[in-house]
C-alpha positions in Angstrom: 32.2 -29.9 -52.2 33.2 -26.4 -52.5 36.8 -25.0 -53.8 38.3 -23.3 -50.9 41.6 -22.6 -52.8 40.5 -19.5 -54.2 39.3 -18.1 -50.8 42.4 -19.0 -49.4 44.3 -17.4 -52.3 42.3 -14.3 -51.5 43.1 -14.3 -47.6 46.9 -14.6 -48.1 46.8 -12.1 -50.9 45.2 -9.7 -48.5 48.1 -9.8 -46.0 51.3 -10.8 -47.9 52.6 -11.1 -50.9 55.7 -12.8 -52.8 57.6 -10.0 -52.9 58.0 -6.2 -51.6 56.8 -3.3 -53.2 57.8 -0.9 -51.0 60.1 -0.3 -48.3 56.3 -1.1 -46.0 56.9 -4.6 -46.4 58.7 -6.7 -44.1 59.9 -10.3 -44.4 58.3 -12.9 -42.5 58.9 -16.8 -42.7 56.2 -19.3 -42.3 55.5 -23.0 -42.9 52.9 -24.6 -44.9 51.6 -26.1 -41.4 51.6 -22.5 -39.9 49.8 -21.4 -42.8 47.4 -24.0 -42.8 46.5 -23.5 -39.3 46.0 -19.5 -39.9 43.2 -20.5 -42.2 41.4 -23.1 -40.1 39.7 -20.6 -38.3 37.6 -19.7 -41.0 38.0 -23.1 -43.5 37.0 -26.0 -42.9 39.7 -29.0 -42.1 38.7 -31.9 -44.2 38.7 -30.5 -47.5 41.9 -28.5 -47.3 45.4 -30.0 -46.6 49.2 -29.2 -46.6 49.6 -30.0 -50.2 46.5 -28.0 -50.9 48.3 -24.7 -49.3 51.7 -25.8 -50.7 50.3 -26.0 -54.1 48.9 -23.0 -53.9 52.2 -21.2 -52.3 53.4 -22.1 -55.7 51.4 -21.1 -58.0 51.4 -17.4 -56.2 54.7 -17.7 -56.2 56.1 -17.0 -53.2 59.4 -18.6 -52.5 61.2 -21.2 -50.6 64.2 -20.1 -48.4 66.8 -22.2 -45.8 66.5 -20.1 -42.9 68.3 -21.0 -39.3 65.7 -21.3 -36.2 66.8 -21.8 -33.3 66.5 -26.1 -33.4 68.1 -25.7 -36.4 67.8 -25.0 -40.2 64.3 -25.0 -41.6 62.8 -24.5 -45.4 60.5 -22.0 -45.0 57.9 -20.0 -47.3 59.5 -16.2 -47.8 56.3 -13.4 -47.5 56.2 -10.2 -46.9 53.8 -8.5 -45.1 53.1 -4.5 -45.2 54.0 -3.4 -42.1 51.3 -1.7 -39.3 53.2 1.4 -39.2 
């Protein structure tokens, strides 16, 4: 079976990073479910799970944040993303 954690890696690295280098970079939140389903387009399912993605939130290391939704107070993943501008 392959490793997809390093193509994963690769695909968030691409798009966001732990923290902002520039004033281009804008603050998003996401889940570890939201991020799991952004790579199921192009990852297969059965090998790759929640813990795989939070594990390798981690290790990037991008934080965790308490931010207020509107049901309520979620923890979150903090990224930023450069902006399209």
């Amino acid at each position: 079976m392959e490793d997809y954690t390093e193509e994963i890696r690769e695909l968030i690295g691409r798009y966001y990073s732990p923290i902002a280098t520039t004033d281009s970079w804008v603050c998003t939140y996401k889940s570890t479910l939201e991020l799991l389903a952004m790579v199921v387009g192009v990852i297969p399912t059965t090998p790759v799970s929640e813990h795989d993605i939070y594990e390798l939130m981690k290790e990037i290391g991008f934080a965790i944040e308490l931010v207020e939704q509107e049901q309520g107070e979620a923890f979150l993943w903090k990224l930023y993303k450069k902006s399209e501008k």
